[in-house]
N, C-alpha and C positions, 0 to 999 in steps of 0.2 A: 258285695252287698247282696241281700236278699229281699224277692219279692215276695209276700206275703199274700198270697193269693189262691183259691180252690184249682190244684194244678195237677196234673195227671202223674199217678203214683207207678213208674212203669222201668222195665229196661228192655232192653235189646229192641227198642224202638224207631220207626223209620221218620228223620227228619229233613227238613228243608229251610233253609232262606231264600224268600221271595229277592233275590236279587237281582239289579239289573244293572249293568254294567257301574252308576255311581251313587244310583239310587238303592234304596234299602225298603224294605215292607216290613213283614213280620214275618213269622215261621208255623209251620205245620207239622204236626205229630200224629202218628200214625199206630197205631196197636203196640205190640210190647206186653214183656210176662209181669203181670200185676203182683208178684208177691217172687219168694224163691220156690224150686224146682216142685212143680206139682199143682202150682197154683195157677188159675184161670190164665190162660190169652186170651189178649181182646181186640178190638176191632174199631174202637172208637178212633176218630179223629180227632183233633181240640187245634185251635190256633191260637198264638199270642200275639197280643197285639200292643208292641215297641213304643207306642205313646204312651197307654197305661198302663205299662207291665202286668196283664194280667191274660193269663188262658180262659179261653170260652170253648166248652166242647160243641161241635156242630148237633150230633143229636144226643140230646138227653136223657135220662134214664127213663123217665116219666114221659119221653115223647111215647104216643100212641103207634105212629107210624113206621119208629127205629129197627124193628123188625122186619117190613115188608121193604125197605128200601132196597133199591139196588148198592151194594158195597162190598168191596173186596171181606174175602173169609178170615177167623182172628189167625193170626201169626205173629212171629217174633223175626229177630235177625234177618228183614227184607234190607237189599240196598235199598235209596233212593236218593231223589233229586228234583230240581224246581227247573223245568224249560219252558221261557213263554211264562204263559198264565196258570200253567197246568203242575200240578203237582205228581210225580211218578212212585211209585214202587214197584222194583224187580225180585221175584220171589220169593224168601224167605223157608221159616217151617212152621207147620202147626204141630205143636206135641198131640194135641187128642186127648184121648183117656190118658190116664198113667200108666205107665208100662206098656204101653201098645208101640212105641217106637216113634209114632206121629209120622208126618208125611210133609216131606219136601215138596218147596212148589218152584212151578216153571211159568208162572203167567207174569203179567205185567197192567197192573191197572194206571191210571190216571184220574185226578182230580180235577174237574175244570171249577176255578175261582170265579169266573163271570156267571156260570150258572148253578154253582154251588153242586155239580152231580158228577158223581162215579163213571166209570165205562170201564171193562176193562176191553186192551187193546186188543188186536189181530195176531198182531206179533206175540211171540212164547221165548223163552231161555230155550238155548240149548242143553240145557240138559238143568234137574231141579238144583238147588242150592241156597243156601243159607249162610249166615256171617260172610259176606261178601260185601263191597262198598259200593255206592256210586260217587260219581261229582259233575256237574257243570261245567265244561269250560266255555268261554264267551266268544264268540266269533266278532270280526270287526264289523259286519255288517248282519242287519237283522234277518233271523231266519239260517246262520251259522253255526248257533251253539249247538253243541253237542254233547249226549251224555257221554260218561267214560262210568264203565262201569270191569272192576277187578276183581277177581275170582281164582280161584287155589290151582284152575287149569290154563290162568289166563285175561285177556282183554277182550269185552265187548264193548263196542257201541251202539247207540241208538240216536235216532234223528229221522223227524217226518216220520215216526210210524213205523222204520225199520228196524229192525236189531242185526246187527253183522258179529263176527266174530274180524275181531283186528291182528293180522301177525305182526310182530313186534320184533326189534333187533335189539343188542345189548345186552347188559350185564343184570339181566331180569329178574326180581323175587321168585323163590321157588317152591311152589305148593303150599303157600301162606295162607290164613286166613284171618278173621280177626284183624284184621290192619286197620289204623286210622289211618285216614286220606283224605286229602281235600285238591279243589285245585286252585292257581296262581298263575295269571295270565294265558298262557296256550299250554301250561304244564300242569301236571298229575305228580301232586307228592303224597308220596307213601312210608309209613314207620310204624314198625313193631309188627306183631301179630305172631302167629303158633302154624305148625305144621302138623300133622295130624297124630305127631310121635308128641305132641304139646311141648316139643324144641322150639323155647321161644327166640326170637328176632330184636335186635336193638338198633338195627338197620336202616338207613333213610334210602329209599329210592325216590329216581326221578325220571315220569314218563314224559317227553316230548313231543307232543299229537302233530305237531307241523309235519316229523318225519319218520314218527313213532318209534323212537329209540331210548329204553333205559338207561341208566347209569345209576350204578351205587355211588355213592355220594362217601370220599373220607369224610373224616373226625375231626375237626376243630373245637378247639374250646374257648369259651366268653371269659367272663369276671367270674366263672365258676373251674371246678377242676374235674369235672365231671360230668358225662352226658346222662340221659336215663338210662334206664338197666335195661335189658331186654324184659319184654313186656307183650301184653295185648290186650286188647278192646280197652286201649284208651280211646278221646275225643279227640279231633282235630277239628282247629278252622284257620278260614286265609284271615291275616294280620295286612297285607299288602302284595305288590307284586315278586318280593322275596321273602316274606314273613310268615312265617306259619302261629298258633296257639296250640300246644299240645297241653291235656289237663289226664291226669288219672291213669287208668289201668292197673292189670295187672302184674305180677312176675311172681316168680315160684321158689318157696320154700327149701333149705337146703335138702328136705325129704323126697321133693319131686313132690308131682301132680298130688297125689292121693285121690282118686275121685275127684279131682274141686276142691281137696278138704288143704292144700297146699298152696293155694292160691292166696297174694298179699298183698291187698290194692296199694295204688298209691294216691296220694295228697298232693305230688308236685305240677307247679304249673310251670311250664316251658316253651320261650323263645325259641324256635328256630328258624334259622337264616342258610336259606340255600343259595348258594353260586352253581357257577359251571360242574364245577370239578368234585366241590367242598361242602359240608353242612356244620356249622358253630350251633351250639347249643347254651342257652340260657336260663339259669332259673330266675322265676319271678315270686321276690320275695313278698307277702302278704299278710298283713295282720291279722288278719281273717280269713280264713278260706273253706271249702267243704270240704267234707268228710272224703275221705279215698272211696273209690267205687272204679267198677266195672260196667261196658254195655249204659253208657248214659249219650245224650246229645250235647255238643256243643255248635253252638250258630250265631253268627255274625247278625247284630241288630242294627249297626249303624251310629257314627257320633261316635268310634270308638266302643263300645259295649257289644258283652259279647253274653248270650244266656246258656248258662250247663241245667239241664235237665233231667229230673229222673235219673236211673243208674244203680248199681244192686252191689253191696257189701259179699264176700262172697266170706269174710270171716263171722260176723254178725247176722248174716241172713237177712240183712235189712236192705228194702227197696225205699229210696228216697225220695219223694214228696217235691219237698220248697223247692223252688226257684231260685237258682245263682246268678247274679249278673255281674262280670267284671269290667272292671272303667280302666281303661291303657289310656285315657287323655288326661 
């Protein structure tokens, strides 16, 4: 279904689900390239708000003040994440001029929702980056969640204000980026994404924060005969404590990359179900559904429904608008 709503036309956007452990809020959007390769980043926030399905940007175009605000600078491709009350993003890129290369960042701001204002943190990225993920995992007791945040050299986290770099054991993704990820009870699941040779990934990994050990996950298959293709900057979100939603992405042309100009979104939506060992893959068939795209959000709204946002056609050149909401109840 779609929401029919003035809703931010964007990709490579930083989002979040206010979640808390069985309780649901709404979600927040964060900057992202308003059109294809060339075309403004921005800087606006907007939230949606899961009663009314509808996005409200925090400052307006016509506010007088949106200018002199204190607010993180535009960018595209930050991780982020929702701990607490506070809304995160960890670096990203800002392209700049065109052709000037743009400039990777290493900072880390915060949203505080009780007082509606910006800060950015103390704490900085080891080092700049972009298309990297973050996610939440929930602690059993308040004041334990912690971000997980995945990058092409690795695992950091953050908590209270810190950023560490975490070493990790096991059968670990290598030099990926673009990965969708979410997390699922004390674990970090990871699929797809491109290496910088753009060799893409059809691979599920699974991080363990209890004792921080991956595992690549075999193959199983559902009521289908096939998993997705290797791919990247599809969406993810948690479906449950084994369930994941994967929507979209990309994979490549039998010419290769070309520029971008080989790039073939996809349309499918898919179940997957991680165990110990194992990952089954499912498609979810729909009468309706949206268009394939690249670099869009998906997030858990609660009741079942989940909202894909924004996201960019890489054969079309088209950045998407409306509002997707899917109903699993």
């Amino acid at each position: 279904n779609t929401a029919s709503n003035r809703a931010p036309s964007v990709s490579g956007q930083a989002t979040a689900s206010s979640i808390h452990k069985n309780s649901v809020s709404d979600v927040l959007l964060f900057g992202g390239l308003t059109g294809a390769a060339g075309a403004p980043t921005t800087n606006d926030l907007w939230e949606f708000d899961s009663t009314k399905d509808e996005w409200t940007k925090f400052l307006p175009d016509n506010d007088d003040g949106a200018r002199s605000i204190v607010r993180p600078r535009v960018r595209m491709y930050a991780a982020s994440a929702m701990m607490g009350n506070k809304f995160y993003i960890f670096g990203g890129w800002d392209p700049m001029e065109p052709g000037s290369g743009g400039e990777f960042l290493d900072n880390i701001w915060s949203f505080d929702r009780t007082t509606k204002a910006w800060s950015e943190e103390k704490a900085k990225l080891p080092f700049p980056v972009s298309r990297h993920a973050g996610a939440t995992v929930m602690g059993d007791n308040s004041g334990d969640d912690v971000v997980i945040i995945h990058t092409y050299k690795g695992i950091l986290t953050f908590r209270d204000g810190l950023l560490t770099e975490q070493a990790t054991d096991g059968d670990a993704p290598e030099s990926l980026s673009m990965c969708a990820m979410t997390a699922i009870g004390n674990k970090v699941v990871l699929f797809g994404g491109s290496d910088k040779n753009q060799c893409m990934s059809s691979e599920v990994y699974v991080l363990d924060t209890t004792n921080w050990t991956w595992t690549k996950l075999d193959k199983q298959y559902g009521t289908t005969e096939e998993g997705p293709a290797a791919m990247a900057s599809a969406s993810m979100a948690p479906l449950n404590r084994e369930k994941c939603i994967v929507f979209g992405g990309a994979g490549l042309a039998p010419t290769g990359y070309e520029g971008g100009y080989g790039l073939l979104p996809k349309d499918d939506t898919w179940i997957c179900t991680v165990s110990e060992r194992n990952v089954e893959w499912e498609r979810v068939e729909c009468a309706k559904r949206p268009e394939g795209r690249v670099a869009a959000s998906l997030n858990k709204l609660g009741d079942g429904r989940f909202l894909l946002q924004g996201g960019y056609d890489p054969v079309s050149k088209a950045t998407f608008e409306e509002p997707w909401i899917l109903s699993t109840d």
